[in-house]
N, C-alpha and C positions, 0 to 999 in steps of 0.2 A: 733565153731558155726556150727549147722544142717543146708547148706543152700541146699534147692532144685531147678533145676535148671529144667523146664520145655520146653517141646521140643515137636514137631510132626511134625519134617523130620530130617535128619542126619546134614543139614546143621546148625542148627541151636546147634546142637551140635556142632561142629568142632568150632563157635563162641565160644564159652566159656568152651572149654576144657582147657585150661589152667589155667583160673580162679576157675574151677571146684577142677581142683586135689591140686590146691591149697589152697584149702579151705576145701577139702575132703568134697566134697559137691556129691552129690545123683543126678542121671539124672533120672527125673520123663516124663516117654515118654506118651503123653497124645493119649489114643484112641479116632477116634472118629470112627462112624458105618460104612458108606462108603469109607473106608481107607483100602485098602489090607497091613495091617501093618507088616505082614512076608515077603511081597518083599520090604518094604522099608529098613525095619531093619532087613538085615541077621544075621544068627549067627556070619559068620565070623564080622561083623561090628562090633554088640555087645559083642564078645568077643574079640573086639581090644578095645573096652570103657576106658581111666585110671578112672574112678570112678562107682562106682554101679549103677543100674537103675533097673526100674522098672516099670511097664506099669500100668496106669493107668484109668482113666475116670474122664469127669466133674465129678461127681456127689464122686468121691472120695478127691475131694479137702479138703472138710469141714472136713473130717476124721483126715487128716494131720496137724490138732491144735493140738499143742503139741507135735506132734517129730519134724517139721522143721520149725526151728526159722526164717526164711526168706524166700520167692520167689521167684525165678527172673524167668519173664516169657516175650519175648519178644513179641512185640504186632503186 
């Protein structure tokens, strides 16, 4: 299953890393405008990730019908 697991700070990854690579599930890191999102998410971080990601925006959500079968996005 494609599950994508939505985030925008590290912590909220570090919650469902485990869940993630076991599911080989996608970390979808959501931008928002006032966010300096290169000091949150260093390279070193994102290249410690066990699953891919990928930086996103609201407005790309709607896109992601039909490659990922599920969301999980904490609230």
């Amino acid at each position: 299953m494609n599950v994508g697991f939505v985030a925008w700070n590290p912590f909220q990854i570090f919650h469902v890393e485990s869940i993630a690579a076991h599911l080989k599930g996608i970390y979808l890191i959501l931008r928002h405008q006032d966010v300096d999102y290169d000091a949150i998410f260093r390279p070193d971080f994102l290249a410690s990730l066990n699953a891919p990601y990928e930086f996103i925006t609201p407005k790309d959500i709607v896109s992601l019908d039909g490659q990922i079968k599920a969301l999980v996005c904490e609230n």
